[in-house]
Structure formats: C-alpha cells, structure tokens
C-alpha distance (Angstrom), angle and dihedral (degrees) to the residues before:
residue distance angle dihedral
X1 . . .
X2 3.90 . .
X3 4.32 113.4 .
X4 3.54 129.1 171.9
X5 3.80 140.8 -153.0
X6 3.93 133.9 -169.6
X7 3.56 150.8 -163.7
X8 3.98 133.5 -155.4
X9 3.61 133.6 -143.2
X10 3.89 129.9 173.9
X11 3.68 109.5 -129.3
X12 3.30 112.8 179.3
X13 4.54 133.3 -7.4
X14 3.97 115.4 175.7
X15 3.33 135.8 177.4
X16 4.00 98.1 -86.0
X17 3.69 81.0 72.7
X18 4.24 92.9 -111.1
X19 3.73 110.7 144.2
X20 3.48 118.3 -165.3
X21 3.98 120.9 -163.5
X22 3.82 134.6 -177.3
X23 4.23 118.8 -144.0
X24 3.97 102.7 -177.3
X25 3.57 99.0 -150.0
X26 4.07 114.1 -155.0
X27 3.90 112.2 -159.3
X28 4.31 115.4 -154.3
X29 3.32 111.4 -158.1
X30 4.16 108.4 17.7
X31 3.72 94.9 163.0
X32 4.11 94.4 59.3
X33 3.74 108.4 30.0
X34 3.38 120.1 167.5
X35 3.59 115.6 -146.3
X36 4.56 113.2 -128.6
X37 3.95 87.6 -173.9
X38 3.79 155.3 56.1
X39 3.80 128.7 -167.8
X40 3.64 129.2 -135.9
X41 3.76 90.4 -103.3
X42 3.93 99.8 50.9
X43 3.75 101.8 -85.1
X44 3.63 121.8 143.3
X45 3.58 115.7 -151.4
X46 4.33 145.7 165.1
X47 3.37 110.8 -136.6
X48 4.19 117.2 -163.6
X49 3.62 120.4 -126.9
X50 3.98 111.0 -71.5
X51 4.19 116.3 -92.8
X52 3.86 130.9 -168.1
X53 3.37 120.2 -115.0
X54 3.67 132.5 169.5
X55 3.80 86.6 -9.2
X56 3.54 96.7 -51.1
X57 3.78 145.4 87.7
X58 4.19 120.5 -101.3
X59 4.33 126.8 164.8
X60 4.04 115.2 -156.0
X61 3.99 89.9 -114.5
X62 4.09 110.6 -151.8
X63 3.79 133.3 -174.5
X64 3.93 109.9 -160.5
X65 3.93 89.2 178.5
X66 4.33 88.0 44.6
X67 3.96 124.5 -124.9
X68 4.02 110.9 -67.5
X69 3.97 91.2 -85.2
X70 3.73 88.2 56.2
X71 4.00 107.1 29.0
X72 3.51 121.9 148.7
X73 3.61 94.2 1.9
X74 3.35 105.8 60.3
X75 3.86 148.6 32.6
X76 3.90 121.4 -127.3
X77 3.43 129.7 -156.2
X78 4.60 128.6 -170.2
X79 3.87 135.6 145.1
X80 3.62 120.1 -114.8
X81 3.45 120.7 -154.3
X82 4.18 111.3 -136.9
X83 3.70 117.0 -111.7
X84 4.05 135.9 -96.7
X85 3.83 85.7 44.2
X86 3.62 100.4 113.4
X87 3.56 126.8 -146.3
X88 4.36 118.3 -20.2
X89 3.81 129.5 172.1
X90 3.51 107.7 -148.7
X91 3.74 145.8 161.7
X92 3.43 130.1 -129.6
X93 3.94 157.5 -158.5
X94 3.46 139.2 160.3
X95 3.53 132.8 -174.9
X96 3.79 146.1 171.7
X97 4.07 106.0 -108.6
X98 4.09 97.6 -151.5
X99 3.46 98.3 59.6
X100 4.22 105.0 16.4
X101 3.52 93.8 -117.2
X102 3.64 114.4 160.4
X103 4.10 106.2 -151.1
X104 3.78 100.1 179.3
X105 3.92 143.3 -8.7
X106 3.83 134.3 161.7
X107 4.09 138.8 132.7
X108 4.03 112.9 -104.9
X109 3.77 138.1 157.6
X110 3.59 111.2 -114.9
X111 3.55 116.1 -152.9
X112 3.46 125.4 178.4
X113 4.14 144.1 134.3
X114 3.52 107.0 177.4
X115 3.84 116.2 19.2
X116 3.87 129.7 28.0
X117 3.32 122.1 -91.8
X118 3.65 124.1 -143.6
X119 3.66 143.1 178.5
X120 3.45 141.3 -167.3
X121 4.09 145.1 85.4
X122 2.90 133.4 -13.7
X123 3.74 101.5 -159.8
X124 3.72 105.6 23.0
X125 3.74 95.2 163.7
X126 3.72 133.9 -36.8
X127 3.89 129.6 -69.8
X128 4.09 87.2 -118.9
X129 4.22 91.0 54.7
X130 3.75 94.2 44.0
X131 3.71 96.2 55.8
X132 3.69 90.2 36.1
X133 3.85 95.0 57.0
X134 3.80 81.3 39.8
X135 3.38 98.0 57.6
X136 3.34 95.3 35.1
X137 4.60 86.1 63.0
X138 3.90 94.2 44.6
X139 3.26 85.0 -84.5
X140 4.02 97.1 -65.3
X141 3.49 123.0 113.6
X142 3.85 131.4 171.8
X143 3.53 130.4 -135.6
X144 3.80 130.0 -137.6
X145 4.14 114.9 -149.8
X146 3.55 108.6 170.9
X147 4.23 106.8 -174.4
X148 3.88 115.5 -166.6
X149 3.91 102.6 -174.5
X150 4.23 128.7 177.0
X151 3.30 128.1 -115.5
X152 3.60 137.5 5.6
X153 3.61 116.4 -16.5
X154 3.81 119.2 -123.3
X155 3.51 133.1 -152.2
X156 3.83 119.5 -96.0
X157 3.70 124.0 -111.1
X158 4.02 111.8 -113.2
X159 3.87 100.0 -47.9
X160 3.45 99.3 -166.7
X161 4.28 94.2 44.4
X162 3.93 87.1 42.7
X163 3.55 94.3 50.2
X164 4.16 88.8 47.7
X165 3.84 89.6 47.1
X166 3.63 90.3 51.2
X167 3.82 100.9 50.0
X168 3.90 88.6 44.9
X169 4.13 88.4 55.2
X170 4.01 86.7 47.0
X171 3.94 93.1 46.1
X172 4.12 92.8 42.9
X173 4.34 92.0 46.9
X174 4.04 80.0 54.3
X175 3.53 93.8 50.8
X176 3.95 94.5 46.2
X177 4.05 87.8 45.5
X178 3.78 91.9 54.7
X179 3.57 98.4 35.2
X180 4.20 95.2 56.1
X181 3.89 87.0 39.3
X182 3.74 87.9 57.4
X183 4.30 85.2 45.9
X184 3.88 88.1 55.6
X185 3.64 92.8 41.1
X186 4.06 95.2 43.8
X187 3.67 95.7 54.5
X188 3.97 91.8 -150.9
X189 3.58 120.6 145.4
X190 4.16 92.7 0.6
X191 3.95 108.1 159.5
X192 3.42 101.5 -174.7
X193 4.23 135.6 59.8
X194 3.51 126.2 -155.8
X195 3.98 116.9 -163.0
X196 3.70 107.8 -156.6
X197 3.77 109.0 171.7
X198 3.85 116.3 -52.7
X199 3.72 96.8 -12.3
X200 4.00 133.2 69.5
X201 4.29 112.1 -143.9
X202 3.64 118.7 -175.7
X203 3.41 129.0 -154.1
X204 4.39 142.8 161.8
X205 3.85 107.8 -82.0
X206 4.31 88.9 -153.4
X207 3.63 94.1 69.1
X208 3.85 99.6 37.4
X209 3.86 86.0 52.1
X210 3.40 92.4 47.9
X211 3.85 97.2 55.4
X212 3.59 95.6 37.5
X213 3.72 138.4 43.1
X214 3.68 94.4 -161.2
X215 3.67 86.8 63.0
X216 3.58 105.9 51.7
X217 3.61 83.7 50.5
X218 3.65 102.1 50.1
X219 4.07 85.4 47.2
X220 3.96 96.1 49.0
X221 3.90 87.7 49.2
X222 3.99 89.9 42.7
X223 3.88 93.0 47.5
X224 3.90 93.6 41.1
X225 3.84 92.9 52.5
X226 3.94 87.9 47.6
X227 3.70 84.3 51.5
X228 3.72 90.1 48.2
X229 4.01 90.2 52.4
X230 3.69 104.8 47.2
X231 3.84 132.2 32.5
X232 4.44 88.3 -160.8
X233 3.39 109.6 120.9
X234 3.93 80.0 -126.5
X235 3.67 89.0 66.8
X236 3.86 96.9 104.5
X237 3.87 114.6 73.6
X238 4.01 94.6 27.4
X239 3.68 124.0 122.4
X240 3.55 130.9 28.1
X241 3.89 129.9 -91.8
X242 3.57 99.3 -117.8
X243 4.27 107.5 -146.4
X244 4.01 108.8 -153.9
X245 3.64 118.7 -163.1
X246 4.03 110.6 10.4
X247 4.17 119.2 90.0
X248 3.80 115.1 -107.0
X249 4.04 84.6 -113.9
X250 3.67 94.9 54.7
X251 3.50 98.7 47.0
X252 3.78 85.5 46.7
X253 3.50 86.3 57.0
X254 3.51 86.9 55.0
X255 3.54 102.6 52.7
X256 4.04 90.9 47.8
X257 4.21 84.2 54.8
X258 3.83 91.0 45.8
X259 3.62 90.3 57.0
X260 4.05 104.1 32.7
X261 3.36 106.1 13.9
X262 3.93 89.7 -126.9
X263 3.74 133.1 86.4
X264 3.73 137.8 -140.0
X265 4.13 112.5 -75.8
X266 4.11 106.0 -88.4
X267 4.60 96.8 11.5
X268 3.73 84.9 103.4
X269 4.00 99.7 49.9
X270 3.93 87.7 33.4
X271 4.02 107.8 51.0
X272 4.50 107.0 7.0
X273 3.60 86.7 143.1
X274 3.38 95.2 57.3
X275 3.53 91.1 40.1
X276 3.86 97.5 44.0
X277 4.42 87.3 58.6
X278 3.57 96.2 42.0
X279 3.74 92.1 47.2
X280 3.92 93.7 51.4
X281 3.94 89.8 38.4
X282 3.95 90.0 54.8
X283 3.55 98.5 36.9
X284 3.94 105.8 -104.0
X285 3.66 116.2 138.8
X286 3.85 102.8 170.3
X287 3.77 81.5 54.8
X288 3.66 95.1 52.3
X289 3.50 94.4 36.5
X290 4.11 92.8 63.8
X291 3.89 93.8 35.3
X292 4.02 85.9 57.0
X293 4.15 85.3 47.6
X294 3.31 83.0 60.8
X295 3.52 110.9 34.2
X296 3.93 79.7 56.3
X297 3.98 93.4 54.7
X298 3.93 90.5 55.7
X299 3.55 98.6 41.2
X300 3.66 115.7 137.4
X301 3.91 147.7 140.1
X302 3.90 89.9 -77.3
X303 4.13 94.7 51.6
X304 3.46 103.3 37.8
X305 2.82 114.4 81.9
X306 4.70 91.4 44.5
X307 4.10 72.8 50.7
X308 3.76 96.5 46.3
X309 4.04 87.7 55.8
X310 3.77 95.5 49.0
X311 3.92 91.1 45.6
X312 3.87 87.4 51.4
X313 4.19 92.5 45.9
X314 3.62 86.6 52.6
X315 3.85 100.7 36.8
X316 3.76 88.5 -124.6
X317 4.02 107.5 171.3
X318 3.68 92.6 178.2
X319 3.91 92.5 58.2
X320 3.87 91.3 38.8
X321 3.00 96.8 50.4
X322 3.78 91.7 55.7
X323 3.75 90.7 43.1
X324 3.98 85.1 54.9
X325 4.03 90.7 50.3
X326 4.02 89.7 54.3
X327 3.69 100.0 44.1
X328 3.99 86.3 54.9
X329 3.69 99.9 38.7
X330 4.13 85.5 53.7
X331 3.57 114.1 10.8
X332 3.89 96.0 157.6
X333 3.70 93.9 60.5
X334 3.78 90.6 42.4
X335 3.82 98.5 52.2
X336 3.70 87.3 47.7
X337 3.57 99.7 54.0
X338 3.89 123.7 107.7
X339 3.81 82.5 -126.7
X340 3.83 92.9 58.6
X341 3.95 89.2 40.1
X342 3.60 89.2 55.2
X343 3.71 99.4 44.5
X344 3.99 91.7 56.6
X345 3.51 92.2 45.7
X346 3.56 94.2 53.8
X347 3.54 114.3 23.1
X348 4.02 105.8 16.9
X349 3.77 94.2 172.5
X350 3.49 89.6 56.2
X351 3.94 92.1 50.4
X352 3.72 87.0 53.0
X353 3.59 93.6 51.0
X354 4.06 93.3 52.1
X355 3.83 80.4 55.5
X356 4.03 93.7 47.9
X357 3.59 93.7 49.9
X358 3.64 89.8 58.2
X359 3.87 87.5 67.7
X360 3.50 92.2 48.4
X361 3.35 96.1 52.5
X362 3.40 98.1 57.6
X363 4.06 94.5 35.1
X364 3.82 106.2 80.4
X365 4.08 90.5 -157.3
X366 3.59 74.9 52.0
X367 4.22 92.3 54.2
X368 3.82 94.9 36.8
X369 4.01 99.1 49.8
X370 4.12 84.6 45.5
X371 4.26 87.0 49.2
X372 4.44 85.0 42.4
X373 3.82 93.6 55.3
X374 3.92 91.5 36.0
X375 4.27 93.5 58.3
X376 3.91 114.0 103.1
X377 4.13 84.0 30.2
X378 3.93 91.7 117.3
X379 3.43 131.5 66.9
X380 3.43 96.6 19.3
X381 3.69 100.8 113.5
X382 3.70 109.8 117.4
X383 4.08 89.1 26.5
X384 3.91 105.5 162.4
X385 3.50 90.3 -164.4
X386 3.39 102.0 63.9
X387 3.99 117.1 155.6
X388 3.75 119.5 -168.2
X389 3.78 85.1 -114.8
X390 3.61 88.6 60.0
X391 3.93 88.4 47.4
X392 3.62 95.0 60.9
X393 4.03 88.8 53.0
X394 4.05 88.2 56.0
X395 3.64 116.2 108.2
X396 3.40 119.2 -137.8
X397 3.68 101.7 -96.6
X398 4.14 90.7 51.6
X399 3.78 88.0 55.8
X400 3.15 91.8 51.1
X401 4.26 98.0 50.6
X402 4.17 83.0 35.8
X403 3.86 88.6 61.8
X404 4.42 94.1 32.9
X405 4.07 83.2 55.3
X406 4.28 89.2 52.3
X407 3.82 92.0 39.9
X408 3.78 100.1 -108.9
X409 3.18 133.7 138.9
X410 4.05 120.8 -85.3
X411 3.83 101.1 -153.9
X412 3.61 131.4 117.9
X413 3.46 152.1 32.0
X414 4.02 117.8 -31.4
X415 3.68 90.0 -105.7
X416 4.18 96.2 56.0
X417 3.79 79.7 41.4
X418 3.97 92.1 65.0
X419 3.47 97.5 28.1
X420 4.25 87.5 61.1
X421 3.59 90.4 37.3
X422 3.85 87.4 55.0
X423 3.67 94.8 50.2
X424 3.31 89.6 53.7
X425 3.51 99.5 61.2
C-alpha cells in the first residue's frame, strides 16, 4: 500500500506579488501503487494527500499505467489543483529529488468548480526507469512541486474536509466503474441484443441511450419497426440489432467505455482505429477523443495514410492535419508504403487530397479559409432551422446527432447522411 507525506517551504515572494512555495512530496511504496482515481478520459491515477501551497490546496497526481498516449509504457506524472477554488494562474515544476530530474513545469490557468484539474506529462519516463529508480531508493521517492502563483494569496477552503470529500468522490467513481462493468459482464436483466458479425452481445438499452444519442435513436427506430411488424404483446424486445461495419471486439470495447468510461488494459494501443470510427459512428466523443490521442502517438509512414482516410470520413482537422505534417516531413517513405499504394489504387481522389492538404497546411490563406467555412460548425446539433445549405456544411458527426435528435437512423456514408437529413427537413 503506497502513502505519502510532505513538507513546505516558501522560496521566494517579491514585490509583483508572485509567491513561490516548495511541498517535498515523499512517495511509500512506488513499485506497487494502487491507483484511488479515474479521469474523465480513462486514466487511472493515485493521487497523494492534498497540501497548501501559496494559499491554496494541490495533490502530487500520478499515473503508474500513463495517460492514454502513453499507457502501458510509460508513467505520468501532473499537479491537480483541488476543487471549489476558482480560477488561479500559476507556475509550475516538478521533479524527482534522488536523481534531480525535472519531469514537468509550465505556467497555466487552472479553472475548475467541481473536479480537479491537473496538468502535466504524459510520458514522464518509462514504467522500467520508474520502478528502477524506485527500487533502487527502497522504494520511496520524493517529489519536488514548486508553485509560483500571482496575486494575493487566499486562504484555502477546509483542507482536511476537502481532502475527505475528494477521496470519497474518487472511491465512489471506482465503485460505479466496477459495479456497471460487472452489469455488462453479468449479462442479468440485459433487454437488448446486438448481432455484430458471427456473435450475439447483449446489453441494457437505458444506459446506452443515456450516453449516446445515436443509441436511443437506433433503439426507438428498432422498437417502432418491431411494433410495426407484430401486434403480440411480445412484440417489443424481439429481434436483434444487427451492427454492420465495426468488429465484435471494437464494439465490445465500446460497450465497456459506454458503461465505465475505461477500457480493457492494451484495446486502446491495439485497435484506435477501430475504436476512433465506431466511437464517432455511435456517438462517443470521450472515446474518440482518446483513441485519436493515440492514434496520433503511433502515427507513422505505415498508418497514415489507413489514418488519413478515417480523419477524412470523419472530417477530423486535428488528425489531418497531423496526417498532412507526416506526409511532408517524409514523403518518400509515405508514397512507398503499402498504405499509400493501396489508397491510390482504390480511392485516387482521396490520395490526391492527402497530397492537397499538405499545401493547405502549410498555406495560411489555406488555414484561415478552412477555419472561415468551419465557424457556426458547433453547437448546431438539434438546429431547427436547418437549410439544405446548412446541411452540406455539417460534418459528419453533426449529421449524425442532427438525425439521433429526429429519430433517424445514423448509418452510412456522409452523403446518405445529408441526403436523409435533407428529406427530413
């Protein structure tokens, strides 16, 4: 069992009102920590006890699994600041005492009201160092977090009932993460089966609709054509959902993240491109959001351009745009790929297009008229006042949550998308 215990020093105040502080953070235990947390994006984490610093209330925030870009290969380190603190500028470092490694610094604006907010990096050093150095300390080592903020301090809210209230959230999100894995993974009281190619997986229709709009409408179409069919009473729940297009291990994936918010150890690193469609073709942007992290971590001459095509299908500018920085940073090895070779074979318009965005990235009329025609993109998902001019501006994602939010269905290619959007108007 991993515990922790601190110290602080002032090191430095001036007249520009910055107050710097030092908490020496000493970790019991490195080799076996046992993670007390989970983050919004999957992350697993220990956080230490909460300290005051510069008049305000910080935890030493550790990943021993990494963030998703870094997972399973290395360990990541960041300071969160505590909740119901409002809004503080600060600056700061933190660093590994025993061998005067700095692992992170920087000045941001933490903003938060109900959760802690943390930053730092992702991939600090690897898994293998850690425990080394670790081991190497009888397995103590003590963290350095120096925190510079502006302005006058202020007093910190109730450390010791703050700190309480924040370990009790952490414990109770563990509890609800293991207790809907174990409803997945039961199988009791499912009402709903999904056929995706040779295999049948149940699951409980209330909390898929409720995290995703694309479900709710796929089951009110599925149970309204049963309806339709059959005047039994035993008409509703019949028949299974058939799932075209996604692997039965992705879209179990899926279902694990629509229920937990976390995935199995290695499905991120092992199918994100799978992940990252089926999460923007059921409506899952958390999901999507860490299989593009990691999609972007492994990009390289042999994936882009399998990573160029999903960006594209999903109007992706993030992903593009890093496609786009590969291709010109090493366009031999690109072109002769068996992923390039395939794309111009099969889809030649798209291979020119990978090339065209190259151009675009580095032309900033290019940039700007791509930003122009992009404004008015978000928030428009339950837009009553859809045009079919505005259709053909919808990305592929706001088609699909504009048809979800009318109760039709969400599959398809971009252009059936529009064209039963359209109709619909």
């Amino acid at each position: 069992m991993a515990s922790a215990s601190s110290d602080v020093v002032v090191v430095e105040e001036n007249v520009r009102h910055e107050t710097t502080e030092r908490v020496r953070v000493r970790v019991h235990g490195c080799t076996s920590l046992e993670t007390n947390g989970i983050s919004e994006g999957g992350d697993k984490f220990w956080d230490s006890s909460a300290v005051q610093l510069a008049g305000r209330e910080w935890k030493l925030r550790l990943l021993p699994e990494g963030f998703a870009t870094g997972k399973g290969t290395h360990f990541g380190v960041a300071v969160a600041l505590l909740p119901g603190q409002g809004i503080v500028k600060a600056r700061y470092k933190l660093a590994i005492v025993e061998n005067s490694q700095t692992l992170t610094s920087g000045t941001n604006e933490f903003k938060n009201v109900a959760a802690c907010v943390a930053w730092g990096r992702p991939k600090a050093l690897t898994i293998a160092d850690f425990k080394s150095l670790a081991a190497a300390h009888g397995d103590t080592l003590t963290f350095e977090i120096d925190i510079t903020t502006f302005g006058e301090p202020t007093s910190a809210v109730q450390p010791r009932a703050a700190d309480e209230a924040a370990a009790a959230t952490a414990a109770a999100a563990l509890a609800v993460v293991k207790d809907l894995g174990a409803l997945l993974d039961g199988g009791k009281n499912t009402d709903v089966v999904f056929r995706v190619g040779d295999e049948e997986i149940a699951a409980h229709r209330l909390l898929l609709a409720a995290r995703s709009p694309v479900f709710e409408a796929m089951f009110a179409q599925h149970w309204s054509e049963q309806a339709a069919s059959s005047s039994s009473s035993s008409a509703e729940g019949s028949g299974a959902i058939a799932i075209e297009g996604t692997a039965p291990a992705a879209f179990k994936q899926l279902l694990r993240f629509a229920y937990t918010g976390c995935l199995e150890d290695d499905a991120l690193a092992a199918m994100a491109d799978h992940l990252f469609e089926a999460a923007g073709k059921f409506g899952l942007p958390l999901l999507q959001a860490a299989a593009r992290r990691q999609m972007l971590s492994s990009l390289d001459a042999a994936k882009v351009c399998d990573y160029f095509a999903l960006a594209h299908a999903h109007e992706d500018e993030a992903l593009t745009d890093a496609c786009a920085e590969l291709v010109s940073a090493d366009m031999f090895a690109v072109t002769q790929s068996e992923g390039f070779k395939r794309l111009s074979a099969e889809r030649p318009l798209l291979a020119c297009a990978l090339m065209q965005s190259i151009g675009e990235l580095k032309s900033p009329e290019g940039r700007k008229r791509k930003r122009d025609e992009g404004e008015g993109g978000a928030g428009r998902a339950t837009d009553l006042t859809l045009t079919a001019e505005k259709v053909k501006r919808l990305k592929v994602g706001e088609l699909r949550t504009e048809l979800a939010s009318r109760g039709l269905a969400t599959d398809g290619a971009k252009a059936d998308l529009a064209a039963r959007l359209e109709a619909a108007l």
